[in-house]
Each structure stands twice: as structure tokens, then as C-alpha cells.
C-alpha positions as CSV (number, residue, x, y, z in Angstrom):
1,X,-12.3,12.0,133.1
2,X,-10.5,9.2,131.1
3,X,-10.9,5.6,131.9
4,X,-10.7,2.5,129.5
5,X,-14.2,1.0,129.2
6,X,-17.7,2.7,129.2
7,X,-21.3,0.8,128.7
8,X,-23.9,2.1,126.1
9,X,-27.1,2.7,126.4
10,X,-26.1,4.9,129.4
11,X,-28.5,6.2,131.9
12,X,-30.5,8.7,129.5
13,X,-31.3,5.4,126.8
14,X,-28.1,7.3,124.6
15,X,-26.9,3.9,122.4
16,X,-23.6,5.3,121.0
17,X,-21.1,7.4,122.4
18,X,-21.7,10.1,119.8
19,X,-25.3,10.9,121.0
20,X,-24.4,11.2,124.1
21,X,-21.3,13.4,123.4
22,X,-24.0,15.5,121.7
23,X,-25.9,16.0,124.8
24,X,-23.8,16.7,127.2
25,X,-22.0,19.6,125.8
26,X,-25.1,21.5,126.8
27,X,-23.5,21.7,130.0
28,X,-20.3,23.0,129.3
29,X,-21.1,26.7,131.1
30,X,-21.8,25.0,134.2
31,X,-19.0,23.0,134.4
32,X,-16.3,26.3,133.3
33,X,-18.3,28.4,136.3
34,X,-17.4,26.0,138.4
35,X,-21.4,24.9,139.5
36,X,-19.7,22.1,141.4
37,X,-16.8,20.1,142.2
38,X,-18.2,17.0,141.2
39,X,-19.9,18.2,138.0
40,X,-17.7,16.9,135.4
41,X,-17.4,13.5,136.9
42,X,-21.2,13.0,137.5
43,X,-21.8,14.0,133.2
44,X,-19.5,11.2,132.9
45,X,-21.0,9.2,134.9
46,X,-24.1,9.7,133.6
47,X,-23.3,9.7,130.2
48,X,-20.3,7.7,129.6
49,X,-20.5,5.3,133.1
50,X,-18.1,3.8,133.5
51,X,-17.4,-0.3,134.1
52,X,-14.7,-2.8,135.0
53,X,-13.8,-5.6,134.2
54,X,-11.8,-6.3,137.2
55,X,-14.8,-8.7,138.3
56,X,-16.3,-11.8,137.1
57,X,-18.9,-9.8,135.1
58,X,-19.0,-6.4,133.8
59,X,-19.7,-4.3,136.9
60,X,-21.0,-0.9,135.9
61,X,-19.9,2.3,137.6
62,X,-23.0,5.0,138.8
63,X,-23.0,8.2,140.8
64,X,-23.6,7.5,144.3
65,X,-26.5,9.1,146.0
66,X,-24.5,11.7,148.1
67,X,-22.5,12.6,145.0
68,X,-26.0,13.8,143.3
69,X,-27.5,15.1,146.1
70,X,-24.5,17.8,146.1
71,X,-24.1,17.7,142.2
72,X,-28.2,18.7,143.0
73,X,-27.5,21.5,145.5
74,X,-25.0,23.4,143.9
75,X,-26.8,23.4,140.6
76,X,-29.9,24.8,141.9
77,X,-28.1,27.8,144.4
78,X,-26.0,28.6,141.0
79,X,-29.7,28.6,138.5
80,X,-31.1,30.7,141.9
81,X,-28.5,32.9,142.0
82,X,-28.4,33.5,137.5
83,X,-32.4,33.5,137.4
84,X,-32.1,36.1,140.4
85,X,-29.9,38.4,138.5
86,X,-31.7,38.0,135.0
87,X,-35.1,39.1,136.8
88,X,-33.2,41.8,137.7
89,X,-31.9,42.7,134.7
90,X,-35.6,42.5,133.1
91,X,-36.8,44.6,135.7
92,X,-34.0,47.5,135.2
93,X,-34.7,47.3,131.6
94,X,-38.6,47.4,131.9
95,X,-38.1,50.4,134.1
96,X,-35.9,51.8,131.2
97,X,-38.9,51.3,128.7
């Protein structure tokens, strides 16, 4: 996502931009299997919200609640469907043993 102004601490507590750069990589795999269409902007969001200063004050930009209710969804059918198939791979390989 690229947009011109972001407000620190972000909704985590993160202070600088670095920290929570740091963080959010973490979800990189999720984002390149495609857990949801809204993924990628609901980390940024989250961790680099963004604001405008198109009003008197500083308005600050969140993720609405339908936007992470679906973000929600999708991640837990994908972590199902992964947790699924590494119990099953456990299980073949016990059998193995």
C-alpha cells in the first residue's frame, strides 16, 4: 500500500515505523498464499494506519469491522485447512515409526 502519512504508536503500541516493520513480516506467507484479498491492506492498516490531513485535525484511517471480520474468516479456513494437513502428515509419519 503506499500513501503519504501514517501515525505512530499504531494499534499494537509499535512507536516507530521500524518495530512495526519488524512485526509484520511475520505474515508474509499468508499474504503470498493468498489467505485473503484484504490481507495486505488490513497489516497496513494495522500497522502503519494511515491518516489525512484533508480535515481540520489529523483523522486517522482504521480497518472497518466488515473488513476484519473477512480478514478473520479467511485466516482461520486457511490455519484449518494447514493444521488439518500437518495432523495428517504427523499421523502418516507416526504410522511410519
Amino acid at each position: 500500500m503506499r500513501y503519504n502519512f501514517t501515525r505512530m504508536p499504531n494499534l499494537l503500541g509499535h512507536v516507530t515505523q521500524q518495530e512495526a516493520a519488524a512485526q509484520v513480516h511475520e505474515f508474509i506467507p499468508l499474504v503470498q498464499v493468498g489467505c485473503s484479498r484484504l490481507l495486505k491492506f488490513f497489516l497496513c492498516a494495522v500497522y502503519a494506519p494511515m491518516c489525512t490531513e484533508q480535515v481540520e485535525e489529523v483523522l486517522v484511517i482504521l480497518p472497518c469491522r466488515s473488513m476484519c471480520e473477512e480478514v478473520g474468516q479467511k485466516f482461520l479456513s486457511k490455519i484449518h485447512v494447514i493444521s488439518v494437513a500437518l495432523y495428517a502428515l504427523y499421523v502418516l509419519r507416526v504410522r511410519r515409526l
